[in-house]
C-alpha positions in Angstrom: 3.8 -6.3 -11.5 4.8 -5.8 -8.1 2.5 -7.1 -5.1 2.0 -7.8 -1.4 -0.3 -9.5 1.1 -1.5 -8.8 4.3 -3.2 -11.0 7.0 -6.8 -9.9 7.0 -6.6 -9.9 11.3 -3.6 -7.1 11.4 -3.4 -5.1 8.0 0.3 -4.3 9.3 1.7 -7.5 9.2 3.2 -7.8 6.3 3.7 -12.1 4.8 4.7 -11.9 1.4 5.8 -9.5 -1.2 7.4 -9.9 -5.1 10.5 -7.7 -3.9 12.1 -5.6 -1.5 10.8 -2.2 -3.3 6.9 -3.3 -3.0 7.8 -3.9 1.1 9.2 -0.6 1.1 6.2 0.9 -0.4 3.8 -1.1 1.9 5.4 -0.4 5.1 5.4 3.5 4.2 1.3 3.2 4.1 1.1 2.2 7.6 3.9 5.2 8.5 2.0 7.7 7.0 -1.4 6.3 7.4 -2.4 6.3 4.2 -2.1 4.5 0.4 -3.7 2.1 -1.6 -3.3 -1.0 0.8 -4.6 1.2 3.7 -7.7 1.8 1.7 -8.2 -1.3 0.6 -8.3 -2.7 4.3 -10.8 0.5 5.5 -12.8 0.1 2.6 -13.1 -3.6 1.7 -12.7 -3.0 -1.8 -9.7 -3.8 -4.0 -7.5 -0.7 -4.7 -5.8 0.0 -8.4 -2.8 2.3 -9.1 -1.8 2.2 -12.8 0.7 5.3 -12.1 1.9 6.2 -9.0 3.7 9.5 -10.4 0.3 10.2 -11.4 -1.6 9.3 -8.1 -3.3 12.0 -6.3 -5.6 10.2 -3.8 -3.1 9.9 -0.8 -0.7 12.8 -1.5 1.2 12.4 2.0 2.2 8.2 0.6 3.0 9.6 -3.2 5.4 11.6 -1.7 7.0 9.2 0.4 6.3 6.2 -2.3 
């Protein structure tokens, strides 16, 4: 399981992460505006993705994920 964690203050900044491949993922949120970590920060609820070939909800991130 790959994860990341943000400073609740600035969802950009980016302080830890298991690998380079879940930074690479994260940082591609914030270019396209959208993902799991995005929504997570907008919503205040924790966000799940079991399959991200499967993922539909942010279709401009799957693509660049």
């Amino acid at each position: 399981m790959r994860r990341s964690l943000h400073m609740a203050e600035d969802p950009h900044e980016l302080i830890a992460f298991t690998d380079f491949w879940a930074c690479g993922l994260e940082e591609s949120q914030f270019t396209v505006s959208e993902g799991p970590s995005v929504e997570a920060y907008v919503t205040r609820w924790s966000v799940l993705v079991n399959d991200l070939t499967a993922e539909q909800r942010w279709p401009g991130w799957g693509a660049a994920a």
